[in-house]
ChimeraX commands (.cxc) that place a marker at each C-alpha (Angstrom):
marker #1 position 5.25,28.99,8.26 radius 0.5
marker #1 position 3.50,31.53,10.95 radius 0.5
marker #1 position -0.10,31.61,10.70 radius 0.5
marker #1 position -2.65,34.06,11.98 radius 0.5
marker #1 position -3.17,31.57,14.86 radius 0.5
marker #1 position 0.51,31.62,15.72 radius 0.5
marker #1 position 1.00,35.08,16.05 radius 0.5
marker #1 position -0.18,38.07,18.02 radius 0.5
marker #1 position -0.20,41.24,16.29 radius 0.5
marker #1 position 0.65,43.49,19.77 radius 0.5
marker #1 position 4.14,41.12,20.57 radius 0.5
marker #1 position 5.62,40.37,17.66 radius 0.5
marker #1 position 8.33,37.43,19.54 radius 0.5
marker #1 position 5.02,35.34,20.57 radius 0.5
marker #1 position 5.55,32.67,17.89 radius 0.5
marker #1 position 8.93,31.77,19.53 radius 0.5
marker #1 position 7.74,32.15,22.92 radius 0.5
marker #1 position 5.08,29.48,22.04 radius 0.5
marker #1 position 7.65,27.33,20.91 radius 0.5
marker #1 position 9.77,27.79,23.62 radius 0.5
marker #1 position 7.21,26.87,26.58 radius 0.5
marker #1 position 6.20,23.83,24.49 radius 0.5
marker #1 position 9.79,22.53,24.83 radius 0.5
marker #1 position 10.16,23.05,28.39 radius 0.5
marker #1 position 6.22,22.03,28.85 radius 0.5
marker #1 position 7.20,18.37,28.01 radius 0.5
marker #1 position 6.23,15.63,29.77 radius 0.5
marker #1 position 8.49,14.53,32.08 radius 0.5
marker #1 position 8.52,10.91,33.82 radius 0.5
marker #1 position 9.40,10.42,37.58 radius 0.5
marker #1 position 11.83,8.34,38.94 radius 0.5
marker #1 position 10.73,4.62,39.96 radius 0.5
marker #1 position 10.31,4.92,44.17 radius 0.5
marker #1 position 10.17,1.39,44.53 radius 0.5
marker #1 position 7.03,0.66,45.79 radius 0.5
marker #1 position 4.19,-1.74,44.87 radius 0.5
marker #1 position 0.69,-1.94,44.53 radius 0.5
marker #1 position -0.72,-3.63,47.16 radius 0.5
marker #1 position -3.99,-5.74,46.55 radius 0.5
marker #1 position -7.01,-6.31,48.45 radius 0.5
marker #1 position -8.35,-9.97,49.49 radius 0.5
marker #1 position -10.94,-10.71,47.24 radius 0.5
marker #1 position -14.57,-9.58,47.95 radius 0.5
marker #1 position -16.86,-13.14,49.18 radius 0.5
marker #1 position -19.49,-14.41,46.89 radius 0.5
marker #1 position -22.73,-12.54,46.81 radius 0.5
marker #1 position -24.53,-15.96,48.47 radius 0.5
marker #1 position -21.36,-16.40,51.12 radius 0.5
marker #1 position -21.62,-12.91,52.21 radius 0.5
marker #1 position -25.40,-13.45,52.80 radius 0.5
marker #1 position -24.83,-16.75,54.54 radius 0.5
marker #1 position -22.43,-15.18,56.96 radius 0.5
marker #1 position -24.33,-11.90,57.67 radius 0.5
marker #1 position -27.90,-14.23,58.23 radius 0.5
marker #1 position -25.88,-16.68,60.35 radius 0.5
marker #1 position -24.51,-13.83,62.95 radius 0.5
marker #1 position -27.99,-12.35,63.07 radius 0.5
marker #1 position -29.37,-15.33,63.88 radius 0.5
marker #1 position -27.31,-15.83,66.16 radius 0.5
marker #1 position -27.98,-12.55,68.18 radius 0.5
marker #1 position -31.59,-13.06,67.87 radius 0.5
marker #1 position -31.40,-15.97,69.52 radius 0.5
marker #1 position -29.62,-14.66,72.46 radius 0.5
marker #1 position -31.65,-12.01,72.31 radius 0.5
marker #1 position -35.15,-13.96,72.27 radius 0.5
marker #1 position -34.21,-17.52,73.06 radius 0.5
marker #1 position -36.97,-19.94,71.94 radius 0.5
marker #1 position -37.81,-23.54,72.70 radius 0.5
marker #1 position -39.76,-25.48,70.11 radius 0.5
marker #1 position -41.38,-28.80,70.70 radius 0.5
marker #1 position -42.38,-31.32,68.38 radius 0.5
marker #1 position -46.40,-32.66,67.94 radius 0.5
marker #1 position -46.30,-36.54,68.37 radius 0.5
marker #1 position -49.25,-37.52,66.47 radius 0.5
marker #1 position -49.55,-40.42,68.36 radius 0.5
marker #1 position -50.22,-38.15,71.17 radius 0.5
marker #1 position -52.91,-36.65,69.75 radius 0.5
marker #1 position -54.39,-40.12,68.93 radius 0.5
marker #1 position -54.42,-40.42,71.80 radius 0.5
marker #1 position -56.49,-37.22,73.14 radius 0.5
marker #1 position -59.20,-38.14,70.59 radius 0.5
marker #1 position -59.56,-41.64,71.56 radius 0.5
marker #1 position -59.00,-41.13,75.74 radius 0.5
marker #1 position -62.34,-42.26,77.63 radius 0.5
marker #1 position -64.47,-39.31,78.81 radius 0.5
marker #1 position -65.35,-39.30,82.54 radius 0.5
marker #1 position -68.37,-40.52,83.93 radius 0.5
marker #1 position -69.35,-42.25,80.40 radius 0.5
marker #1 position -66.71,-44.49,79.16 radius 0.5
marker #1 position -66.58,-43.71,75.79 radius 0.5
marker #1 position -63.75,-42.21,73.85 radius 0.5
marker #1 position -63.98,-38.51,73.36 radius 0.5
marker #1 position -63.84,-38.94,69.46 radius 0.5
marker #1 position -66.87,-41.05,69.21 radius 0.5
marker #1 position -68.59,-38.54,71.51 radius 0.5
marker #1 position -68.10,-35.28,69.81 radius 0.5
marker #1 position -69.23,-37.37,66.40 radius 0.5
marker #1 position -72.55,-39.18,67.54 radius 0.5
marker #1 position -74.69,-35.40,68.21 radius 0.5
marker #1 position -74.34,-35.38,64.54 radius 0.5
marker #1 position -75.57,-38.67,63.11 radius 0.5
marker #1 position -79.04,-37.98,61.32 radius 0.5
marker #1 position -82.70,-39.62,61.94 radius 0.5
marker #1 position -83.09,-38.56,65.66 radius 0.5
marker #1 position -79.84,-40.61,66.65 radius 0.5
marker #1 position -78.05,-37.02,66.76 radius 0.5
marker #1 position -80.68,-35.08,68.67 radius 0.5
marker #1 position -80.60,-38.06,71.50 radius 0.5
marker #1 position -77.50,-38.18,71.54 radius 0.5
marker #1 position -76.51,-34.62,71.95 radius 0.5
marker #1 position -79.45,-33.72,75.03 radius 0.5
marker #1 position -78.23,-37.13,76.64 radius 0.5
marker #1 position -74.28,-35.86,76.57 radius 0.5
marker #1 position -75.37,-32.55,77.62 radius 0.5
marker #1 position -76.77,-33.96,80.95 radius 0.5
marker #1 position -73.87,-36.21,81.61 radius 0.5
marker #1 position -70.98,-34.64,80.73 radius 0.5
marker #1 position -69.84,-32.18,83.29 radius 0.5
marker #1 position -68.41,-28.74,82.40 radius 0.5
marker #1 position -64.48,-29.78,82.35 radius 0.5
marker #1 position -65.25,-31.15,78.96 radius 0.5
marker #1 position -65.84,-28.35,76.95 radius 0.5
marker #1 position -64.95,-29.80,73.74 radius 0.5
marker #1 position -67.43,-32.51,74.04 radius 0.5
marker #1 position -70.52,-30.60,75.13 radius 0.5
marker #1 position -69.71,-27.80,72.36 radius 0.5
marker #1 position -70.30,-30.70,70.25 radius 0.5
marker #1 position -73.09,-31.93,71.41 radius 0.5
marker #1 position -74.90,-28.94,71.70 radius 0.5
marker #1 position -74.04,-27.69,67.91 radius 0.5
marker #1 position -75.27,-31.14,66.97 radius 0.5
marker #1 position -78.52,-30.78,68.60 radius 0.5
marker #1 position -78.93,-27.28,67.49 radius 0.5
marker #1 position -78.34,-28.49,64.02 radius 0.5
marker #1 position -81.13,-30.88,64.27 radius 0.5
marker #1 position -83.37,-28.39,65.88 radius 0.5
marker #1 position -83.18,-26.03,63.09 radius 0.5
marker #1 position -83.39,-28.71,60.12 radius 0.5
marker #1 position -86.58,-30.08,62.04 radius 0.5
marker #1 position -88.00,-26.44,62.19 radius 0.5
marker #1 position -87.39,-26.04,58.33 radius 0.5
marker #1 position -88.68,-29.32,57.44 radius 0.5
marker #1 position -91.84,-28.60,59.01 radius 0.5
marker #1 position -92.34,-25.13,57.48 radius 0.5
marker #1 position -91.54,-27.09,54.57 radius 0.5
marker #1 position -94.07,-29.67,54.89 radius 0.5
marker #1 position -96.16,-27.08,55.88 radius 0.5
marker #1 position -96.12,-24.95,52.28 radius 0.5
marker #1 position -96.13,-28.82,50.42 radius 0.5
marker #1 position -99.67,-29.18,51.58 radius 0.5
marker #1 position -100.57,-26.16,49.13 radius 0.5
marker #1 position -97.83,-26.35,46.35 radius 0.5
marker #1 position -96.32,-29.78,45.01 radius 0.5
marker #1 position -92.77,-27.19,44.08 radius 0.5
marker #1 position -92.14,-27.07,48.34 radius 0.5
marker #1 position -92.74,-30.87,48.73 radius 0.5
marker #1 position -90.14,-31.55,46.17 radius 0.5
marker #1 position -88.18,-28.94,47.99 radius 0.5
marker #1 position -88.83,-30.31,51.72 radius 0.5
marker #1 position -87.18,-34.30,50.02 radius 0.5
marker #1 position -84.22,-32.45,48.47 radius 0.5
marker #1 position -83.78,-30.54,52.15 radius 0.5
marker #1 position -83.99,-33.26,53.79 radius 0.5
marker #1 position -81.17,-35.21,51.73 radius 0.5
marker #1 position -79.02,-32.77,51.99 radius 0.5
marker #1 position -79.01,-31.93,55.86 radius 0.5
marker #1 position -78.62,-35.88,56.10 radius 0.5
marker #1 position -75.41,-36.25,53.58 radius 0.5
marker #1 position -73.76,-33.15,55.65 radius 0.5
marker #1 position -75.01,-34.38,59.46 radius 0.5
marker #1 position -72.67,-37.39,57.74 radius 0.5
marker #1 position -69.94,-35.32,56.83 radius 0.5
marker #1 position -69.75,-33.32,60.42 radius 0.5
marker #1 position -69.50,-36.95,61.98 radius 0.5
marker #1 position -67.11,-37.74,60.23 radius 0.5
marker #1 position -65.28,-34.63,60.68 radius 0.5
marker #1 position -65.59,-34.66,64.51 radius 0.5
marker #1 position -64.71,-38.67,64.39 radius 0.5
marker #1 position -61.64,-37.29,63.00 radius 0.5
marker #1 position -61.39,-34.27,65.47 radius 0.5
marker #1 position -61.33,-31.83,62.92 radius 0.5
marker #1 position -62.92,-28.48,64.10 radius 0.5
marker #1 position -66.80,-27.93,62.93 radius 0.5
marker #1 position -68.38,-24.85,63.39 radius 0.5
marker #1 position -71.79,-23.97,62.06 radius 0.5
marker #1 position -72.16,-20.56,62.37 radius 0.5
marker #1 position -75.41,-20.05,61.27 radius 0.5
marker #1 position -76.51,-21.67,64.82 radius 0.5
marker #1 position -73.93,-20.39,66.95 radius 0.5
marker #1 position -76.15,-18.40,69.35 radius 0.5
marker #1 position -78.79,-21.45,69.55 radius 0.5
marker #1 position -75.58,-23.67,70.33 radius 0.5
marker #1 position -74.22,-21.46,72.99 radius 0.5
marker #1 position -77.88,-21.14,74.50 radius 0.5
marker #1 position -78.48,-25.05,74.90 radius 0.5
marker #1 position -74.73,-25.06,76.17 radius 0.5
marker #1 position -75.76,-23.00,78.91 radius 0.5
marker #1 position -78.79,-23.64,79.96 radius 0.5
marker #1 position -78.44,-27.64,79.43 radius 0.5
marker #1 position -76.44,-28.25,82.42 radius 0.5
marker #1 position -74.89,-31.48,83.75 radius 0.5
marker #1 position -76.82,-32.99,86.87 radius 0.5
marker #1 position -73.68,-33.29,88.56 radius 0.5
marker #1 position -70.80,-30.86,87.71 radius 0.5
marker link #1:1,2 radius 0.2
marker link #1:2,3 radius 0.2
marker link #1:3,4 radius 0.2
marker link #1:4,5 radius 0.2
marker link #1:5,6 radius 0.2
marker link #1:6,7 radius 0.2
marker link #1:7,8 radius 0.2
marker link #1:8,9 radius 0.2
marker link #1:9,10 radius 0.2
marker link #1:10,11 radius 0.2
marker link #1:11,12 radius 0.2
marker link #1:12,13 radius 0.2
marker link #1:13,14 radius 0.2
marker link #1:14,15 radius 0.2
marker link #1:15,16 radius 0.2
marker link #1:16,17 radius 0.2
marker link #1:17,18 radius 0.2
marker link #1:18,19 radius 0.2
marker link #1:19,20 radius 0.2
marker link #1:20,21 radius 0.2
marker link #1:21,22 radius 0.2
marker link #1:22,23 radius 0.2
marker link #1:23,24 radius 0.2
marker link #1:24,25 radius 0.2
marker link #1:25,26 radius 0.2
marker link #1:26,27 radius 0.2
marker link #1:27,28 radius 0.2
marker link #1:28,29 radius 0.2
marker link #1:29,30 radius 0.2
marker link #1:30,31 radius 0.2
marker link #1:31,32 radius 0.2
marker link #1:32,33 radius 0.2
marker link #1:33,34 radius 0.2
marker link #1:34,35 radius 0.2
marker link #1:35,36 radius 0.2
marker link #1:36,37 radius 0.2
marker link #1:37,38 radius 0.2
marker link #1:38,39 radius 0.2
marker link #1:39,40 radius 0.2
marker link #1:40,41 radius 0.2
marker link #1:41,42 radius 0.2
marker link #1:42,43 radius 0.2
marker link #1:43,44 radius 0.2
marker link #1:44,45 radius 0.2
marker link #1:45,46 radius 0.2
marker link #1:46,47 radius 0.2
marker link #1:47,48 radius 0.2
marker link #1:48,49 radius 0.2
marker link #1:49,50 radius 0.2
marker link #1:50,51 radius 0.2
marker link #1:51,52 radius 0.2
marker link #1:52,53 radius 0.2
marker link #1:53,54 radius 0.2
marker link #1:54,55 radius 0.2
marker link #1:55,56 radius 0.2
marker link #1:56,57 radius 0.2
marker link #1:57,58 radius 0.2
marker link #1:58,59 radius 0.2
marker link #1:59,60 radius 0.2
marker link #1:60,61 radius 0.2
marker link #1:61,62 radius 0.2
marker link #1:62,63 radius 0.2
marker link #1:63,64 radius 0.2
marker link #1:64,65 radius 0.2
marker link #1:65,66 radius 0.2
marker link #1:66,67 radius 0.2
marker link #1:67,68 radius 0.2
marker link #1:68,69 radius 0.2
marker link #1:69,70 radius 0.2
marker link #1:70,71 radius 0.2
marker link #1:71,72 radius 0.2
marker link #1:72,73 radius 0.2
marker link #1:73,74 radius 0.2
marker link #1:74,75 radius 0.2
marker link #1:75,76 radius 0.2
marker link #1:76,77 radius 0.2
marker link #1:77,78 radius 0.2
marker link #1:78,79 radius 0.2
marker link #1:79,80 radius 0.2
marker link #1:80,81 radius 0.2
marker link #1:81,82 radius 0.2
marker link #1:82,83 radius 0.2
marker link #1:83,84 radius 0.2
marker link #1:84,85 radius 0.2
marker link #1:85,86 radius 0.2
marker link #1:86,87 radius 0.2
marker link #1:87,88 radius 0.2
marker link #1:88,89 radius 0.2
marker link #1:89,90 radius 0.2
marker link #1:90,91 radius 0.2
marker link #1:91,92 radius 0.2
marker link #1:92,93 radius 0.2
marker link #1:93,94 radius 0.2
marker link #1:94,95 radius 0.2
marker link #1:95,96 radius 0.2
marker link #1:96,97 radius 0.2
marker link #1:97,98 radius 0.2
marker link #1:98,99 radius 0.2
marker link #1:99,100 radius 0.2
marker link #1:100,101 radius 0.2
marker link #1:101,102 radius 0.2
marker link #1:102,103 radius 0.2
marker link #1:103,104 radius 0.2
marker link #1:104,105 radius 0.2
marker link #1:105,106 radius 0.2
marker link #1:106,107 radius 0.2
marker link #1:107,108 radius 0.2
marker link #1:108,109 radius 0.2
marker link #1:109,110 radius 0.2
marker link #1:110,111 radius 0.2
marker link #1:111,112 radius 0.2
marker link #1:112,113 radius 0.2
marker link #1:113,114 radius 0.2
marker link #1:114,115 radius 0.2
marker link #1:115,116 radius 0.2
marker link #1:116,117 radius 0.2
marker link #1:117,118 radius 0.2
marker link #1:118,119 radius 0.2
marker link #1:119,120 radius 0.2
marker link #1:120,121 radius 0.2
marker link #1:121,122 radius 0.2
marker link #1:122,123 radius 0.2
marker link #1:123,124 radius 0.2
marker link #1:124,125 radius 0.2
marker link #1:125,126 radius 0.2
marker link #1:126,127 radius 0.2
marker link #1:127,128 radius 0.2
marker link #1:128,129 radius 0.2
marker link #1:129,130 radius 0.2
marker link #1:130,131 radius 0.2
marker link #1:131,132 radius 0.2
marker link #1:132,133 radius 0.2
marker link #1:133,134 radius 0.2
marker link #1:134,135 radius 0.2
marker link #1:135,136 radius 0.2
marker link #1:136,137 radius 0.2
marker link #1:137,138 radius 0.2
marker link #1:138,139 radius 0.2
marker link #1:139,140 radius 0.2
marker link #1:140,141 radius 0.2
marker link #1:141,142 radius 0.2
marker link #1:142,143 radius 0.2
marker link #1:143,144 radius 0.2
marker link #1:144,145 radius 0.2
marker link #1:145,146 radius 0.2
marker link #1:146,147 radius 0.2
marker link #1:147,148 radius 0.2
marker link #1:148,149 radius 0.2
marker link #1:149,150 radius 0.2
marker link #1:150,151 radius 0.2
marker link #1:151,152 radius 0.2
marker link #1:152,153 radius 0.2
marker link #1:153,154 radius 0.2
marker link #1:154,155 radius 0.2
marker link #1:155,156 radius 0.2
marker link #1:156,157 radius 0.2
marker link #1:157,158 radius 0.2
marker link #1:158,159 radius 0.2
marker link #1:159,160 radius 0.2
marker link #1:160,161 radius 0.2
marker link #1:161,162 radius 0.2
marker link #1:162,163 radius 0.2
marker link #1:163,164 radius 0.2
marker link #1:164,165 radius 0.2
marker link #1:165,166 radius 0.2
marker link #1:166,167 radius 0.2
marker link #1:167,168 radius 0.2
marker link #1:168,169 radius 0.2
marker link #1:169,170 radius 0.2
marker link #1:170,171 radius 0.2
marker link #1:171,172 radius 0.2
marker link #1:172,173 radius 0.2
marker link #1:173,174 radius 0.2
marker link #1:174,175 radius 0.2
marker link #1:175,176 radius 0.2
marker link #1:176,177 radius 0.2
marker link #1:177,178 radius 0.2
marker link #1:178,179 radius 0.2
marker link #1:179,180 radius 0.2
marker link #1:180,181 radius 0.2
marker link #1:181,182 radius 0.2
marker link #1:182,183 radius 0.2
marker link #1:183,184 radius 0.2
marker link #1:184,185 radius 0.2
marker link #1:185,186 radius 0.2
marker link #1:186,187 radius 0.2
marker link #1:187,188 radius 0.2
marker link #1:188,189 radius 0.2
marker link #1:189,190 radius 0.2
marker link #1:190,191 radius 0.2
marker link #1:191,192 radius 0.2
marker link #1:192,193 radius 0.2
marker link #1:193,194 radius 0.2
marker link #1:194,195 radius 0.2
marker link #1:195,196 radius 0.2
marker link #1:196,197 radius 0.2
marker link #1:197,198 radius 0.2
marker link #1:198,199 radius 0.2
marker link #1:199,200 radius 0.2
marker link #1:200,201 radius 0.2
marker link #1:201,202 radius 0.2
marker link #1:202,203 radius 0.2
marker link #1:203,204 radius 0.2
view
């Protein structure tokens, strides 16, 4: 049965023309060509792609920038630390640690290396003179110290405790430079460079 939908009132055949476009409007299927679907290789793991893209980069930066890379034989530098120092005979480990021994040891020890050693050994005289500096300053406190203890008994308490802790880290900086681990005190750095320079070896 026509509906309103199905018909137009200005052609009255459209109903049948409807129908008869639907028929030939089927679909139709093609004839089988023969061919086949051809597949891809399968894509590489996420972490095998990544291995093979960072091992041809690798490879052209090293063409690019060849490096050479050498190993640290600790032995060797054993061996630097404990090496005799010219024109004193001692190793160069001992001498870089004795400037900062406490009780006046340090402070001899530090002007006498700072005479002797000539120039060439930097390492050592930095050493020496930080050591002595560091003495020069703790004496220079201690006094000003013992100084205000004559009027309050709160700075004499204040000049012992000062004076035990200078001496426990004057251990520790030995021990550090026995060790040739780096020291710097920076709070004496221009007093260190000063007796560096102006203490000079009497024969360079």
């Amino acid at each position: 049965m026509a509906t309103k939908y199905d018909t137009n009132p200005l052609d009255p055949e459209f109903p049948e023309k409807v129908r008869a476009e639907a028929v030939q409007g089927e679909t139709q299927t093609l004839p089988y060509a023969g061919s086949e679907t051809r597949r891809f290789a399968p894509a590489p793991s996420g972490e095998e792609a990544t291995k093979v893209l960072d091992n041809a980069r690798m490879a052209g930066f090293s063409a690019q920038y060849p490096t050479q890379y050498q190993t640290v034989n600790v032995a060797n530098v054993n061996q630097s630390l404990s090496r005799k120092v010219e024109k004193i005979g001692l190793p160069e480990n001992v001498l870089t640690a004795l400037p900062y021994i406490p009780w006046f040891i340090g402070m001899v020890a530090g002007l006498l290396i700072l005479f002797l050693v000539p120039k060439s050994e930097a390492k050592v005289r930095f050493h020496a003179a930080q050591g002595l500096a560091a003495h020069i300053a703790i004496l220079i406190v201690s006094a000003i110290l013992g100084f205000i203890g004559n009027i309050t008994d709160v700075a004499d308490a204040g000049s012992v405790i000062f004076q035990i802790v200078t001496t426990i880290f004057l251990l520790i900086f030995a021990f550090k430079a026995w060790k040739g681990k780096p020291i710097h005190i920076e709070s004496i750095e221009d007093l260190t460079n000063w007796l560096e320079e102006k203490i000079k070896p009497s024969q360079t």
